[in-house]
C-alpha positions as CSV (number, residue, x, y, z in Angstrom):
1,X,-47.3,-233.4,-83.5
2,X,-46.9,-236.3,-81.2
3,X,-48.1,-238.8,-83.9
4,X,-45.6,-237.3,-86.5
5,X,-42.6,-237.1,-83.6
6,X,-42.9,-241.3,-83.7
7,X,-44.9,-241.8,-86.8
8,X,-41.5,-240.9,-89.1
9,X,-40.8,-243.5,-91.5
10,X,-36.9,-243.4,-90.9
11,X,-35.8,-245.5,-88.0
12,X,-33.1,-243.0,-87.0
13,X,-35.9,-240.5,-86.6
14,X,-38.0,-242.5,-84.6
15,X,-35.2,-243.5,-82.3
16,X,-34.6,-239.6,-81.3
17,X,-38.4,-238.9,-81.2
18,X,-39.4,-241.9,-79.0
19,X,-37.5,-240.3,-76.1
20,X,-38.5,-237.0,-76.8
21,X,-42.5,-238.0,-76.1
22,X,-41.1,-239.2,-73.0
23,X,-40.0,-235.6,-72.2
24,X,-42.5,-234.3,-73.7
25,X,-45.0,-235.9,-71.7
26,X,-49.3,-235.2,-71.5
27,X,-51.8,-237.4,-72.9
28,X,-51.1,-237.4,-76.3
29,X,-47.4,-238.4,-75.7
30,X,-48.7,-240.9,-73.2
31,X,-51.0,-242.8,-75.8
32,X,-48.7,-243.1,-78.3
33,X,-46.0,-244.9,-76.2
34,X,-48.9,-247.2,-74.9
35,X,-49.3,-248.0,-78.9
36,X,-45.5,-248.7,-79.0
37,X,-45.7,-250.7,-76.3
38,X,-48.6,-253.0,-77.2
39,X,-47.7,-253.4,-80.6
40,X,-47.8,-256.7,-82.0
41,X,-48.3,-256.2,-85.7
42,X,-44.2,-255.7,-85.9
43,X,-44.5,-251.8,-86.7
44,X,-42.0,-251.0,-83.9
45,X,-38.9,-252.7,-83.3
46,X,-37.0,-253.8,-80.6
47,X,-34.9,-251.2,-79.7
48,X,-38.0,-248.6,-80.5
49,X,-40.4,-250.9,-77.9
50,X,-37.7,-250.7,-75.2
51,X,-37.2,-246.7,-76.0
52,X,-40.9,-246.5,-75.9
53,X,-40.8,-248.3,-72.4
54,X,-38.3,-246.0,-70.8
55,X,-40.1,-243.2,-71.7
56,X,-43.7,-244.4,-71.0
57,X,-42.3,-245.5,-67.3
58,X,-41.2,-241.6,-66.7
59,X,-44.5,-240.3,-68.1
60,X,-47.4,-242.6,-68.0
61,X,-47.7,-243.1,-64.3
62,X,-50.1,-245.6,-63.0
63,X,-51.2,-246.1,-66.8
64,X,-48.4,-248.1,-68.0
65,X,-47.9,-250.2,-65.7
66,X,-50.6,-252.9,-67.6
67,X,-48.9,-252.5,-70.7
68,X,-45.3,-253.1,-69.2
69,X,-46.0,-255.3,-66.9
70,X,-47.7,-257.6,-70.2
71,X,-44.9,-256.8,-71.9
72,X,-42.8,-257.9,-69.6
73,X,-44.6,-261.5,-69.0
74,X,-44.5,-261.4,-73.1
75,X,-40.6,-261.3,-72.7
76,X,-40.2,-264.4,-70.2
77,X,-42.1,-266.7,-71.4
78,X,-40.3,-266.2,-74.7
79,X,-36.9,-266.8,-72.8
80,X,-35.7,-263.4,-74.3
81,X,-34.5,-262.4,-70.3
């Protein structure tokens, strides 16, 4: 279920179902946000990586900090503050 919730094809779908997994919560949810996150193949888009961090920071605990904090370095040393 969690790989269909943010595995839809339709952007609009995705945007709803990104915040849901953060609700949602549990390992499963918790992987898939770290896939969001790290992404670097251009599957996810901006506003899906940033929906994908909000939620990953209220479920992932300890976890995500790695992937946000690279993401965040990713972000300043493109200037993109």
């Amino acid at each position: 279920m969690v790989s269909m919730l943010a595995g839809d094809s339709e952007r609009e779908v995705r945007y709803v179902a990104i915040p849901v997994l953060g609700r949602l919560g549990g390992e499963a949810a918790v992987v898939r946000l770290l896939e969001i996150v790290e992404d670097s193949g251009g599957q996810w888009d901006a506003e899906e990586k940033a929906l994908a961090c909000r939620a990953l920071a209220r479920v992932g605990g300890e976890r995500a900090v790695p992937a946000l904090a690279n993401l965040l370095k990713k972000i300043r040393e493109r200037g993109d503050e």
